[in-house]
PDB file of N, CA, C and O in Angstrom:
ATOM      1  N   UNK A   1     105.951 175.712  77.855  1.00  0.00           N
ATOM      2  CA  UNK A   1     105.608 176.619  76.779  1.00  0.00           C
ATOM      3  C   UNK A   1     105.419 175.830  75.492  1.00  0.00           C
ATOM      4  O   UNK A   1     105.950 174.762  75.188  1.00  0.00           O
ATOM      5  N   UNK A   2     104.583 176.546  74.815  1.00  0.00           N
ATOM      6  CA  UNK A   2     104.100 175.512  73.610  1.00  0.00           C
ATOM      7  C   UNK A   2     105.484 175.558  72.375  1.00  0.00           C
ATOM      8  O   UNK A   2     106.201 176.559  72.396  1.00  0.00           O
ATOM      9  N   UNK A   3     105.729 174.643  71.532  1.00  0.00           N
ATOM     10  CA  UNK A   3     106.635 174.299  70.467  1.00  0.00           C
ATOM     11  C   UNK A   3     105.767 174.237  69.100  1.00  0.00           C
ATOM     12  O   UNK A   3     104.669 173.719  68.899  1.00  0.00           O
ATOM     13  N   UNK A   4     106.658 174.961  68.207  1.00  0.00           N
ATOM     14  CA  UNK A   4     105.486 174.640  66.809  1.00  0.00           C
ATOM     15  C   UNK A   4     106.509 174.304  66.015  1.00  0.00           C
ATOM     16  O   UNK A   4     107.619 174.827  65.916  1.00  0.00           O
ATOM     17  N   UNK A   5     105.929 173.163  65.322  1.00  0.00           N
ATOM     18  CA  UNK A   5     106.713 173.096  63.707  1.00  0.00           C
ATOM     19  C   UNK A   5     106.145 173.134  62.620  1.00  0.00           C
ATOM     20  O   UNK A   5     105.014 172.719  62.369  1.00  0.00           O
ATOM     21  N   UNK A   6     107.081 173.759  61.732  1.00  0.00           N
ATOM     22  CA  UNK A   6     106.506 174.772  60.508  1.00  0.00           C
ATOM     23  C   UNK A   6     107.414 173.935  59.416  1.00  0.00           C
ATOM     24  O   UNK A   6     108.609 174.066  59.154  1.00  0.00           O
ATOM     25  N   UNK A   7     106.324 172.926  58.809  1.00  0.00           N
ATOM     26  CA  UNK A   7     107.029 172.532  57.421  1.00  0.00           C
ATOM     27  C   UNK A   7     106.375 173.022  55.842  1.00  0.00           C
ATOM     28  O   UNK A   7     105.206 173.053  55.457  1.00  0.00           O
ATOM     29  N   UNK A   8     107.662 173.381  55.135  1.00  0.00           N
ATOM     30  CA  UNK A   8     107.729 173.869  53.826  1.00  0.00           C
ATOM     31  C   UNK A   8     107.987 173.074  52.576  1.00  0.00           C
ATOM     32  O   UNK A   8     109.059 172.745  52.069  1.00  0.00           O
ATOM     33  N   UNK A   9     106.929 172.878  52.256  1.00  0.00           N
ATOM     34  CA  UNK A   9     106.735 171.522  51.119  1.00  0.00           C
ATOM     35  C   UNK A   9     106.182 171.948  49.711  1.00  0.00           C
ATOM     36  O   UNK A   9     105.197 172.611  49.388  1.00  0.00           O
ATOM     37  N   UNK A  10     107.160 171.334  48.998  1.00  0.00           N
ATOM     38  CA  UNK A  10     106.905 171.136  47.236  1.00  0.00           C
ATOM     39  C   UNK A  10     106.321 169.827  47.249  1.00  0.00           C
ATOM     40  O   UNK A  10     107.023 168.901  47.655  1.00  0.00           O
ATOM     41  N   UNK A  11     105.380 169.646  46.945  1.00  0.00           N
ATOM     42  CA  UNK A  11     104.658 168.191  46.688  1.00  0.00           C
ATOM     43  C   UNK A  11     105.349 168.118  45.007  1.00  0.00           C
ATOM     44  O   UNK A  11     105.435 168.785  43.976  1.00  0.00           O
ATOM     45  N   UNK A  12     105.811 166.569  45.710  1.00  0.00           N
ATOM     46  CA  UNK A  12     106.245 166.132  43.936  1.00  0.00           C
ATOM     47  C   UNK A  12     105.414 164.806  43.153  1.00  0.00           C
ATOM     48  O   UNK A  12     105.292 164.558  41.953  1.00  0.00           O
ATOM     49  N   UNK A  13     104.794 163.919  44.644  1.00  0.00           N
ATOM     50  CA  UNK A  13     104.222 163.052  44.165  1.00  0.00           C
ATOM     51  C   UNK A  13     102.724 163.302  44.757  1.00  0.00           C
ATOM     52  O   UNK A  13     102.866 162.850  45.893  1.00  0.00           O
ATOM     53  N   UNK A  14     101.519 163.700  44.681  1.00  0.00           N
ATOM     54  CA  UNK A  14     100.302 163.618  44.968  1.00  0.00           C
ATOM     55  C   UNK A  14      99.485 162.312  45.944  1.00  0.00           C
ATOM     56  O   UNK A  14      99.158 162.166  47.122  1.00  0.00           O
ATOM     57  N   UNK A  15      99.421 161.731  45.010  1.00  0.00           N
ATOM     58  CA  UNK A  15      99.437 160.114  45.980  1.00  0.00           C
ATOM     59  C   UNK A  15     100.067 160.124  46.833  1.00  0.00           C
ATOM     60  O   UNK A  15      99.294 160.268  47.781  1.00  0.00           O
ATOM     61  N   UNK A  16     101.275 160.051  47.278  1.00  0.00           N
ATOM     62  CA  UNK A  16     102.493 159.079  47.977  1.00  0.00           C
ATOM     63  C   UNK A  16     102.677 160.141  49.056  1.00  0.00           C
ATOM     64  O   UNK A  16     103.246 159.868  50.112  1.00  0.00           O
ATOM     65  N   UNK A  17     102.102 161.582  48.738  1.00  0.00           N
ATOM     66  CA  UNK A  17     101.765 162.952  49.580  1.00  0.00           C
ATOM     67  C   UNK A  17     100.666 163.098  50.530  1.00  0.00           C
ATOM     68  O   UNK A  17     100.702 163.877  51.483  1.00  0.00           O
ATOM     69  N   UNK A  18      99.315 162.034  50.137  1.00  0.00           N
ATOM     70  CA  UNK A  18      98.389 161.668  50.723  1.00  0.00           C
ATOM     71  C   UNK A  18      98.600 160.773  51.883  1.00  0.00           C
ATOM     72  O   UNK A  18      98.246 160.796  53.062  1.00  0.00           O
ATOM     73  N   UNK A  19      99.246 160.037  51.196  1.00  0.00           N
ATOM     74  CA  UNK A  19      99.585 158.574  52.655  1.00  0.00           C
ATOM     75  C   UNK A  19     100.558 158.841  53.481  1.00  0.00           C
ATOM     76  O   UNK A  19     100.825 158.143  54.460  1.00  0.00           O
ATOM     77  N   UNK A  20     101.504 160.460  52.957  1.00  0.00           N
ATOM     78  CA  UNK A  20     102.506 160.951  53.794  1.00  0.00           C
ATOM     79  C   UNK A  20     101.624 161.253  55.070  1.00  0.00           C
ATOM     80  O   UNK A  20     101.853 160.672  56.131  1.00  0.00           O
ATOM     81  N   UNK A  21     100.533 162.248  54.924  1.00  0.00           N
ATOM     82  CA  UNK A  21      99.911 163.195  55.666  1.00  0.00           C
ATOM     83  C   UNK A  21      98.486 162.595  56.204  1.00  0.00           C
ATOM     84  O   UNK A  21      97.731 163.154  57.000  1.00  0.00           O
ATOM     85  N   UNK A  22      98.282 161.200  55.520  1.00  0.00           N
ATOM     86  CA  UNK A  22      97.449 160.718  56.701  1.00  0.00           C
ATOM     87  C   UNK A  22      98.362 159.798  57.899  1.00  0.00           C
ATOM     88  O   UNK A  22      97.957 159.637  59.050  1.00  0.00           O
ATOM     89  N   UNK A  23      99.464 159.330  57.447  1.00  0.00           N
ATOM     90  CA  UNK A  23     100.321 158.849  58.433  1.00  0.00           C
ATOM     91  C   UNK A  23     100.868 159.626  59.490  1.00  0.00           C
ATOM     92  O   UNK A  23     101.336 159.150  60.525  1.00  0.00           O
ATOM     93  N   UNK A  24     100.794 160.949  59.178  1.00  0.00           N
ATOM     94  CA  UNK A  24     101.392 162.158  60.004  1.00  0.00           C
ATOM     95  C   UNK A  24     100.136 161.976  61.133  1.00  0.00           C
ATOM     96  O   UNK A  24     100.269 161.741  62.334  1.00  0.00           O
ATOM     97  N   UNK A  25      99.017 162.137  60.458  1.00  0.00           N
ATOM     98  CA  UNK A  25      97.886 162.830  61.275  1.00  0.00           C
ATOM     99  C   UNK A  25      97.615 161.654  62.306  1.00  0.00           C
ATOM    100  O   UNK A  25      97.389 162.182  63.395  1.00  0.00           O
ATOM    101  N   UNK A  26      97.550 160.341  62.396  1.00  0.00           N
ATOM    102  CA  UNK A  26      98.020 159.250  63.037  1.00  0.00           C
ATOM    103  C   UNK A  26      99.079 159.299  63.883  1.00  0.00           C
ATOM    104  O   UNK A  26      98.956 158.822  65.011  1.00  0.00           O
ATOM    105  N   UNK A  27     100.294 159.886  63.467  1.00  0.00           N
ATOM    106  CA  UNK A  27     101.386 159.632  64.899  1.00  0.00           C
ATOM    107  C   UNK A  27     101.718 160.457  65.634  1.00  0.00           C
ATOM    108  O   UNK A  27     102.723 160.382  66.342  1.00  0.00           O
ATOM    109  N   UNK A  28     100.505 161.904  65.580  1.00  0.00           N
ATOM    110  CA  UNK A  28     100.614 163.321  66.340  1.00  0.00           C
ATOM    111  C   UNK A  28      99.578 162.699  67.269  1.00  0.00           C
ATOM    112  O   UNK A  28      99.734 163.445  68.235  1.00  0.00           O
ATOM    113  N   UNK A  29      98.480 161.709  67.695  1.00  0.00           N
ATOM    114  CA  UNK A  29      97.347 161.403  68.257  1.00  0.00           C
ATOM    115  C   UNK A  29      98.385 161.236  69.448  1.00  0.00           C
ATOM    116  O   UNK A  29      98.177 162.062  70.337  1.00  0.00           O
ATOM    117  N   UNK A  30      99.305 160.495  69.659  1.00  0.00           N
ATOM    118  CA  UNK A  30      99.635 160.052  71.151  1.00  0.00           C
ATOM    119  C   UNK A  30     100.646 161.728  72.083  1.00  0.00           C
ATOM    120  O   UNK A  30     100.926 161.901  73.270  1.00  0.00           O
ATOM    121  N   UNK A  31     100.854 162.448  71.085  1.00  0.00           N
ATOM    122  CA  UNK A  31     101.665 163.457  71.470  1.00  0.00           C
ATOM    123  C   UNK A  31     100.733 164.582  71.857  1.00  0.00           C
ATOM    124  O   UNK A  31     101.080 165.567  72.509  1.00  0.00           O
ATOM    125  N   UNK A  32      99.023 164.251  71.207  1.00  0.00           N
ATOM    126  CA  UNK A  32      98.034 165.997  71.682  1.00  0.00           C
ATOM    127  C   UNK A  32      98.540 166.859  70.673  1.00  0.00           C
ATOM    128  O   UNK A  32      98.254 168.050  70.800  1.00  0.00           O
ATOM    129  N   UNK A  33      99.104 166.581  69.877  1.00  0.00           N
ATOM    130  CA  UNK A  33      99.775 167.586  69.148  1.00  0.00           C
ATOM    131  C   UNK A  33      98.495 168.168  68.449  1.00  0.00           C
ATOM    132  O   UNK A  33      97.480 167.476  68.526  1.00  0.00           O
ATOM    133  N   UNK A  34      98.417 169.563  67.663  1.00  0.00           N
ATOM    134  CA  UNK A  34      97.389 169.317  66.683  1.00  0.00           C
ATOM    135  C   UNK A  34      97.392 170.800  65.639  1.00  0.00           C
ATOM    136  O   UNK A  34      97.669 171.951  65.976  1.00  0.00           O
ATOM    137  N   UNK A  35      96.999 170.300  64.355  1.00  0.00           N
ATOM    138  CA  UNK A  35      97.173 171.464  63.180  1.00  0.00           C
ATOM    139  C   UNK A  35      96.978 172.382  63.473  1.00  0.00           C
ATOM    140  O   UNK A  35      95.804 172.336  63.840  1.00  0.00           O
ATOM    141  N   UNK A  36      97.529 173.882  63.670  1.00  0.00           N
ATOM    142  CA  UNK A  36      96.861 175.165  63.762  1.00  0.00           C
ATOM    143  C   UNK A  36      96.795 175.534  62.017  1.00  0.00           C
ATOM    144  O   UNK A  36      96.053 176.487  61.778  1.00  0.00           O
ATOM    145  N   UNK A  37      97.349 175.019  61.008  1.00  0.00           N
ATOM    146  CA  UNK A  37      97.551 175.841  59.995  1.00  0.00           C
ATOM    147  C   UNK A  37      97.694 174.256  58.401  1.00  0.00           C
ATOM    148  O   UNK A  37      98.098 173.104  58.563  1.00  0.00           O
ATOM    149  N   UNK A  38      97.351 174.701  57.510  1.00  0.00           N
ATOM    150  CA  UNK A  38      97.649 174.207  56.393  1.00  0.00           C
ATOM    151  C   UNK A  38      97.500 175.107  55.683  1.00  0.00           C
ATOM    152  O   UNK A  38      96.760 175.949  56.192  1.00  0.00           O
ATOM    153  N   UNK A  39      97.997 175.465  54.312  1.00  0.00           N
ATOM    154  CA  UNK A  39      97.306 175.968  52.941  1.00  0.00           C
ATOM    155  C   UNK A  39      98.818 175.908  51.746  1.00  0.00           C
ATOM    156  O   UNK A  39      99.868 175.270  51.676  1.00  0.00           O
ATOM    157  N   UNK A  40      98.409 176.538  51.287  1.00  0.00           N
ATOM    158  CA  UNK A  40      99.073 176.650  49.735  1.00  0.00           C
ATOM    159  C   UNK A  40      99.332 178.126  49.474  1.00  0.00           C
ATOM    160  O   UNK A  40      98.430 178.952  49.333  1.00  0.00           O
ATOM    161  N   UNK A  41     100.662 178.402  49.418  1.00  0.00           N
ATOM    162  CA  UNK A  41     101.136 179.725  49.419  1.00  0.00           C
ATOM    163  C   UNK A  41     100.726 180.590  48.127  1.00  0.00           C
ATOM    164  O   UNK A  41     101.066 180.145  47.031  1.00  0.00           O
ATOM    165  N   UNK A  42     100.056 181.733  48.189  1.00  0.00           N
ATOM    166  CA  UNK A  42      99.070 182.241  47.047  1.00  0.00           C
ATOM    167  C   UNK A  42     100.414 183.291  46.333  1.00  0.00           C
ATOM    168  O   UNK A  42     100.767 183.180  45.159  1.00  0.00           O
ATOM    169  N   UNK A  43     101.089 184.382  47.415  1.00  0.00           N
ATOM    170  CA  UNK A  43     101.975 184.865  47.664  1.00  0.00           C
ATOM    171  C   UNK A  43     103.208 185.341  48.391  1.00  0.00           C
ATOM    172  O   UNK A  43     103.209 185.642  49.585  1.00  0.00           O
ATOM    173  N   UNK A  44     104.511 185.402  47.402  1.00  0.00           N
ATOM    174  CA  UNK A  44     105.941 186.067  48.272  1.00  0.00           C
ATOM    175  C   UNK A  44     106.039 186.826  47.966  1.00  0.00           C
ATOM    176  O   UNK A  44     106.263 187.010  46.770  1.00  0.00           O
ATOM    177  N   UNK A  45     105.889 188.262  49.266  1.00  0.00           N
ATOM    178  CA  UNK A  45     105.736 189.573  49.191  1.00  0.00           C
ATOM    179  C   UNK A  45     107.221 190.109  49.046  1.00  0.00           C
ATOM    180  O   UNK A  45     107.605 191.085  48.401  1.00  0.00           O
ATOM    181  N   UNK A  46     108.017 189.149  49.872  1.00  0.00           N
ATOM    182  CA  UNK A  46     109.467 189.534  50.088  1.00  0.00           C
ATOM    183  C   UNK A  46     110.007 188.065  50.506  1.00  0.00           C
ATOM    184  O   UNK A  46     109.730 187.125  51.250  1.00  0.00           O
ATOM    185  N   UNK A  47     111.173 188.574  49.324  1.00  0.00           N
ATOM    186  CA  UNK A  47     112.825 187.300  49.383  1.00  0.00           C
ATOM    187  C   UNK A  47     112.081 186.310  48.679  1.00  0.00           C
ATOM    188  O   UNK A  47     110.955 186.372  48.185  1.00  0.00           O
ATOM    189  N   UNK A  48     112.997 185.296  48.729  1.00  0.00           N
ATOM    190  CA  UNK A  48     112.831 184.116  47.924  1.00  0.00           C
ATOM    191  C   UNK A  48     111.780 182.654  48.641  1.00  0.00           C
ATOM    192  O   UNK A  48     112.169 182.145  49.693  1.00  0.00           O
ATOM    193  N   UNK A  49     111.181 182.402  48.319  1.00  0.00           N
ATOM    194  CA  UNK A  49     110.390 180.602  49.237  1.00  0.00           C
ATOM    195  C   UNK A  49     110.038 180.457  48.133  1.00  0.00           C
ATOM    196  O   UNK A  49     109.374 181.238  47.452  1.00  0.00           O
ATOM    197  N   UNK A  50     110.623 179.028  47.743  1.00  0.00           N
ATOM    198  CA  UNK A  50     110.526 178.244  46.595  1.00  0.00           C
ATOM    199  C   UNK A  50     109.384 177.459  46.945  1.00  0.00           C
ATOM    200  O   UNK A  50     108.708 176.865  46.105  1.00  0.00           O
ATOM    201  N   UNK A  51     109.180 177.450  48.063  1.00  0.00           N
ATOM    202  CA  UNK A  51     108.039 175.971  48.571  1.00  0.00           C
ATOM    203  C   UNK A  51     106.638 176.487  48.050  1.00  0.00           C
ATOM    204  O   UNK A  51     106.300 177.654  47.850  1.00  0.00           O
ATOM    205  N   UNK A  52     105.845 175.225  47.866  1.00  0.00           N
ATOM    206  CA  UNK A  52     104.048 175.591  47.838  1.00  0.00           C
ATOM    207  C   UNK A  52     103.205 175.552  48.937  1.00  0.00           C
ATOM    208  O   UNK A  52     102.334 176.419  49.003  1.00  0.00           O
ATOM    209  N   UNK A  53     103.289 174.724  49.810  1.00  0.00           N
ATOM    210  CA  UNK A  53     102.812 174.567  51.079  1.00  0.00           C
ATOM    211  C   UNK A  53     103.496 174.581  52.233  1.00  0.00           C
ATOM    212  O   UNK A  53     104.690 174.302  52.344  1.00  0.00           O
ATOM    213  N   UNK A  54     102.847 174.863  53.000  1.00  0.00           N
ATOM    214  CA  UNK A  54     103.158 175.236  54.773  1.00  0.00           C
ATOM    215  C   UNK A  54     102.147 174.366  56.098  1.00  0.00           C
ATOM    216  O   UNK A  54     100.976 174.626  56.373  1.00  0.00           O
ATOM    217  N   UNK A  55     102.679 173.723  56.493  1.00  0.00           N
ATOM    218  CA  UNK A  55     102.171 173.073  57.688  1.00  0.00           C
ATOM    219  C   UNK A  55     102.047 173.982  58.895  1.00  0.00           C
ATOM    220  O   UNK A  55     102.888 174.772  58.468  1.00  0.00           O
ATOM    221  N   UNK A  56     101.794 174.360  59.711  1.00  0.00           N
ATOM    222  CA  UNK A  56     101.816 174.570  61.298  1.00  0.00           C
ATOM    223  C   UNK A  56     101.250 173.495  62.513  1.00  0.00           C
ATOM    224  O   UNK A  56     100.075 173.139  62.602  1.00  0.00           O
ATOM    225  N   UNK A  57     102.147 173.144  63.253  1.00  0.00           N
ATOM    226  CA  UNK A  57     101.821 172.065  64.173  1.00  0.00           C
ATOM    227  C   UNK A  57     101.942 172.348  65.286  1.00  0.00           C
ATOM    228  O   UNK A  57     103.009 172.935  65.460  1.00  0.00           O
ATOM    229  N   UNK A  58     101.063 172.163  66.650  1.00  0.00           N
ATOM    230  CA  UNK A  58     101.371 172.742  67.972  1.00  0.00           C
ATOM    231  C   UNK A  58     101.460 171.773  68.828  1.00  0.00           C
ATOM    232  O   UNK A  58     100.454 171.079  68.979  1.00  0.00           O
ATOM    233  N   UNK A  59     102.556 171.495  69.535  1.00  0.00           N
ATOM    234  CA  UNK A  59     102.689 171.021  70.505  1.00  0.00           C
ATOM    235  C   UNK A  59     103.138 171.581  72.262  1.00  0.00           C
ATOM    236  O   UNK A  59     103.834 172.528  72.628  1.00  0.00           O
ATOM    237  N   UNK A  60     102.550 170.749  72.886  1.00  0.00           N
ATOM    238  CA  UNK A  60     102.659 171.176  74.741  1.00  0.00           C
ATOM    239  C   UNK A  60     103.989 171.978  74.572  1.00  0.00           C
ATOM    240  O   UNK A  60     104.056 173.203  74.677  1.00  0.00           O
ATOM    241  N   UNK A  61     105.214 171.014  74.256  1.00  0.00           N
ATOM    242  CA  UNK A  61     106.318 171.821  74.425  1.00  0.00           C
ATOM    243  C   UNK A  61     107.497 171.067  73.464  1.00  0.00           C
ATOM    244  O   UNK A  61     107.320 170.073  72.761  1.00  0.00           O
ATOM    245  N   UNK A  62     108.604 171.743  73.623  1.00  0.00           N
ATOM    246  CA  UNK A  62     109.451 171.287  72.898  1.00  0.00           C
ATOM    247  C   UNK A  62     110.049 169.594  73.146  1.00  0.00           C
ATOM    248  O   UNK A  62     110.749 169.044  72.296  1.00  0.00           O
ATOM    249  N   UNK A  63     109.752 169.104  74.087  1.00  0.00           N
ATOM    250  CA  UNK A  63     110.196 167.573  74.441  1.00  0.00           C
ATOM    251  C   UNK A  63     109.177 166.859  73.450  1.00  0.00           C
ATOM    252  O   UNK A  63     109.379 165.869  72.747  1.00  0.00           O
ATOM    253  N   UNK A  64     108.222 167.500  73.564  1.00  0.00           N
ATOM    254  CA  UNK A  64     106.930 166.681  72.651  1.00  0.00           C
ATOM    255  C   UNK A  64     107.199 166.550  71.644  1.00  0.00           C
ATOM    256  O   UNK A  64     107.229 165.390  71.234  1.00  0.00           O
ATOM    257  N   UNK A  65     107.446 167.361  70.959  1.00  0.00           N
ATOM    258  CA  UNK A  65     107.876 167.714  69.078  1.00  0.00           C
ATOM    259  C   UNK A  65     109.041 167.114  69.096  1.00  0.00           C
ATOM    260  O   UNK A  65     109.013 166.534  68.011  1.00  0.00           O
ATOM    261  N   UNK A  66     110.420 166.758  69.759  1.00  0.00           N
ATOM    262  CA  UNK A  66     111.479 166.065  69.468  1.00  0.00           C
ATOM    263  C   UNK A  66     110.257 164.968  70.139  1.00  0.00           C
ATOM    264  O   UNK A  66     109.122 165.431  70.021  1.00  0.00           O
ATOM    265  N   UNK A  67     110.298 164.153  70.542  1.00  0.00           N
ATOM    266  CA  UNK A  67     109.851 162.914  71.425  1.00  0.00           C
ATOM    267  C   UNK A  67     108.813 162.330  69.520  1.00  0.00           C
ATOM    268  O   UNK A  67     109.146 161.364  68.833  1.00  0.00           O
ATOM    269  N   UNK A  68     107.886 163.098  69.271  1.00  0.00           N
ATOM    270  CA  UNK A  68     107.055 163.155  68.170  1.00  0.00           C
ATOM    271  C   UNK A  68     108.120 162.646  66.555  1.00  0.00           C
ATOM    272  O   UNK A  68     107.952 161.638  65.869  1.00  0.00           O
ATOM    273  N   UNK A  69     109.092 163.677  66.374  1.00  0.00           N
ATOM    274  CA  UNK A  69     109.748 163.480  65.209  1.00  0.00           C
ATOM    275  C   UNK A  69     110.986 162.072  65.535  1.00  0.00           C
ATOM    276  O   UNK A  69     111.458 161.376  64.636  1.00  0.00           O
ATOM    277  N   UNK A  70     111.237 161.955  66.689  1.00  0.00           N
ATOM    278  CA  UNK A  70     111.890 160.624  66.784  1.00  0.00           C
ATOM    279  C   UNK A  70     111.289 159.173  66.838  1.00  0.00           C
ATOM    280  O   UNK A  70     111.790 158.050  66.783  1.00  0.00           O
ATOM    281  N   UNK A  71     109.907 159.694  66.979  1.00  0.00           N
ATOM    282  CA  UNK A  71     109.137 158.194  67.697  1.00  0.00           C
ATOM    283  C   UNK A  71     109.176 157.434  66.054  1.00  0.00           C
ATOM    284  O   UNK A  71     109.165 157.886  64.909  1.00  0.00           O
ATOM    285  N   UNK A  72     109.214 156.405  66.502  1.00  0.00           N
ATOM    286  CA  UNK A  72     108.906 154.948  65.558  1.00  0.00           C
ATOM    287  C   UNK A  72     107.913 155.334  64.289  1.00  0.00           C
ATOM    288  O   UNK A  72     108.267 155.554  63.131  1.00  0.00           O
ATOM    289  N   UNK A  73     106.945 155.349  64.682  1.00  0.00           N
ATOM    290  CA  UNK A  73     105.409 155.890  64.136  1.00  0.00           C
ATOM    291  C   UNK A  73     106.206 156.802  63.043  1.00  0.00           C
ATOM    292  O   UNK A  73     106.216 156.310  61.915  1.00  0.00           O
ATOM    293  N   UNK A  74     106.902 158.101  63.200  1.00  0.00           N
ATOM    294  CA  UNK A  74     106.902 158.977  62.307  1.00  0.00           C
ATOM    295  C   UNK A  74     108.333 158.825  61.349  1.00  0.00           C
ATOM    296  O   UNK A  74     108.695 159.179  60.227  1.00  0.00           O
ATOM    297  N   UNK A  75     108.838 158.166  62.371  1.00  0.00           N
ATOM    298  CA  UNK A  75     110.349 157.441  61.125  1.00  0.00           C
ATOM    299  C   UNK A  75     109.931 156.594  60.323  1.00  0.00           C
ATOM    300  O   UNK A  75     110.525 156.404  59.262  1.00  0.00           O
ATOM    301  N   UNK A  76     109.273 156.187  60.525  1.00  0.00           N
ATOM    302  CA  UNK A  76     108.776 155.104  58.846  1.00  0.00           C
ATOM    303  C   UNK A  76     108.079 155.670  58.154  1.00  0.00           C
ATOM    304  O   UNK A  76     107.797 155.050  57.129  1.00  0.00           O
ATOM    305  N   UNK A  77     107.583 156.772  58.276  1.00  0.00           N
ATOM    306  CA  UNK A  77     106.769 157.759  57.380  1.00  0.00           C
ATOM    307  C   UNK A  77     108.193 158.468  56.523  1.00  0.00           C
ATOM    308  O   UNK A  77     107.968 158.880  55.385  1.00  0.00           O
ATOM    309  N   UNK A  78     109.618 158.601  57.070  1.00  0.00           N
ATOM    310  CA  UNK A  78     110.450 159.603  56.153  1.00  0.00           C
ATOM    311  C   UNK A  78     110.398 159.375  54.923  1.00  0.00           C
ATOM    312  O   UNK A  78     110.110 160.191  54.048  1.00  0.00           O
ATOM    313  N   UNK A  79     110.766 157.876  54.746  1.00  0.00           N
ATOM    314  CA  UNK A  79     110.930 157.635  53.352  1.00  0.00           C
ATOM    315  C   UNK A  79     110.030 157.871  52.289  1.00  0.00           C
ATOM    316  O   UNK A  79     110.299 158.123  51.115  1.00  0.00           O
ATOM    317  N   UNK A  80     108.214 157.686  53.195  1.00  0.00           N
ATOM    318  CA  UNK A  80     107.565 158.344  52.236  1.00  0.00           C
ATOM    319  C   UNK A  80     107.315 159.714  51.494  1.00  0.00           C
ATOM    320  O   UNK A  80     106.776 159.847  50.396  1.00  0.00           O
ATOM    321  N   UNK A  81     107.983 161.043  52.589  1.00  0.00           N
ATOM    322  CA  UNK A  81     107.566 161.853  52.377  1.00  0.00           C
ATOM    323  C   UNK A  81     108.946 162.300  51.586  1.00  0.00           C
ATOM    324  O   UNK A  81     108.970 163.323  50.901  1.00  0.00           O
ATOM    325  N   UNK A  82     110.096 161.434  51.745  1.00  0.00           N
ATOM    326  CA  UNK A  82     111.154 162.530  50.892  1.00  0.00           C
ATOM    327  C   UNK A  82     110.760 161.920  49.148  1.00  0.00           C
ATOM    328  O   UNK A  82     110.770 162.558  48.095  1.00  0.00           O
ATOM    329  N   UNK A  83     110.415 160.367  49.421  1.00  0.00           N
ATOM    330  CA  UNK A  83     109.277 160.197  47.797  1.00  0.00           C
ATOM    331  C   UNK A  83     108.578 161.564  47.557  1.00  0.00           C
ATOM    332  O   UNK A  83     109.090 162.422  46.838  1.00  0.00           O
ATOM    333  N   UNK A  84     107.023 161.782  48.382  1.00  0.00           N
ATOM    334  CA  UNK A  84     106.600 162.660  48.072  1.00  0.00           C
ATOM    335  C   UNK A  84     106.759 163.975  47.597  1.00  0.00           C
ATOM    336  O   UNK A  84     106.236 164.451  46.590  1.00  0.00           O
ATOM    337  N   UNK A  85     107.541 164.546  48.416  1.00  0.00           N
ATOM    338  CA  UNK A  85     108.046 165.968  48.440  1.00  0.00           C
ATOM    339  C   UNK A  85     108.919 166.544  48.473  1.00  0.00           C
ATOM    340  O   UNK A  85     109.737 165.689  48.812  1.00  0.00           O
ATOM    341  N   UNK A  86     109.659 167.791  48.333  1.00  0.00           N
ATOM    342  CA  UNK A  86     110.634 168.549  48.499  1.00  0.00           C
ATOM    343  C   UNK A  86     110.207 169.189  50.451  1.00  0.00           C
ATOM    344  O   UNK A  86     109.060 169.608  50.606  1.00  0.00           O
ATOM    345  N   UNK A  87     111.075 169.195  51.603  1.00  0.00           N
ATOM    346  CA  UNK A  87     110.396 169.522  52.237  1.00  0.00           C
ATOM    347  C   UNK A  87     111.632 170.270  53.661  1.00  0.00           C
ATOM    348  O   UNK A  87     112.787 169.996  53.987  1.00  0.00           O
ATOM    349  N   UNK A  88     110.849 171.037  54.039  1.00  0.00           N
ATOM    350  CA  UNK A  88     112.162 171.380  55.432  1.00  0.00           C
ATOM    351  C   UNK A  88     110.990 171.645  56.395  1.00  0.00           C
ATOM    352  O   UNK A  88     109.880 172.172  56.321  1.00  0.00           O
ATOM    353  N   UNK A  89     111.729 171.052  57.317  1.00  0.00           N
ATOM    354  CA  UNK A  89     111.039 171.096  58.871  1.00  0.00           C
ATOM    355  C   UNK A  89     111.483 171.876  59.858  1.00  0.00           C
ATOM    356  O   UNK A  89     112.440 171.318  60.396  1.00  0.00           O
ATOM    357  N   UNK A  90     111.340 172.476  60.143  1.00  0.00           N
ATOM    358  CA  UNK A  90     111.774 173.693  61.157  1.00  0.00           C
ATOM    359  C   UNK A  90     110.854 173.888  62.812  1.00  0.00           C
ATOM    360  O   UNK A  90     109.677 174.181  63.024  1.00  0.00           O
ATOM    361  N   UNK A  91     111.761 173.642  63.570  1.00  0.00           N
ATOM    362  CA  UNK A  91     110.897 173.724  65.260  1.00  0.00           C
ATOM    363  C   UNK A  91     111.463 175.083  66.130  1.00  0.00           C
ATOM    364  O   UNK A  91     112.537 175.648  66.334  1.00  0.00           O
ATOM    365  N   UNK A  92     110.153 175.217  66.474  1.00  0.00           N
ATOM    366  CA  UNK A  92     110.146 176.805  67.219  1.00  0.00           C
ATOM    367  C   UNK A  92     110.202 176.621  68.676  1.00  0.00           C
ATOM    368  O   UNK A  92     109.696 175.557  69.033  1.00  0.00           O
ATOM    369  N   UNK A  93     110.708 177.406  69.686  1.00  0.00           N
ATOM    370  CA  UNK A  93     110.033 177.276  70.573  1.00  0.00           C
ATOM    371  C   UNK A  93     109.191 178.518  71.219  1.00  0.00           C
ATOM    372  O   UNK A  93     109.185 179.498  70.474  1.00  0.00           O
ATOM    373  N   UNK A  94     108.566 178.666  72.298  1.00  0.00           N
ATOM    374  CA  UNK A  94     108.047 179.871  72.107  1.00  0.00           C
ATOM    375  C   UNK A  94     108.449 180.002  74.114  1.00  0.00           C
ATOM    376  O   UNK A  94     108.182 181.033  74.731  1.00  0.00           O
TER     377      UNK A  94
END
């Protein structure tokens, strides 16, 4: 069954946010993983989300998305993105 992760991001640095998310888009290639979703939150109809943006990511299944957020490739990307952004990562399964 497919796995999605849904990250919620305050971009704080622009630049350093760019090289976050082309490095991302690089270490989802060996996993098949692939974007269902980006944008920039226009409105909160209800409760509180402090964040500006929202990712959606789909993967085969949940081994993929852990196997994905542990691999090599995407751990050397952390440091850039907690530079970049305010951010929480959250995995679904379905």
């Amino acid at each position: 069954m497919a796995a999605y992760l849904i990250g919620h991001i305050t971009i704080k640095d622009p630049v350093k946010w760019e090289k976050y998310v082309k490095g991302v888009q690089v270490s989802l290639a060996p996993f098949e993983a692939k974007i269902i979703f980006r944008g920039k939150c226009v409105k909160v109809f209800t409760g509180k989300h402090p964040y500006q943006n929202t990712v959606v990511i789909e993967f085969s299944d949940l081994s993929a998305m852990q196997q994905w957020y542990s691999s090599e490739d995407y751990q050397k990307l952390i440091p850039i993105r907690d530079e970049a952004a305010d951010v929480v990562i959250i995995g679904y399964d379905t």
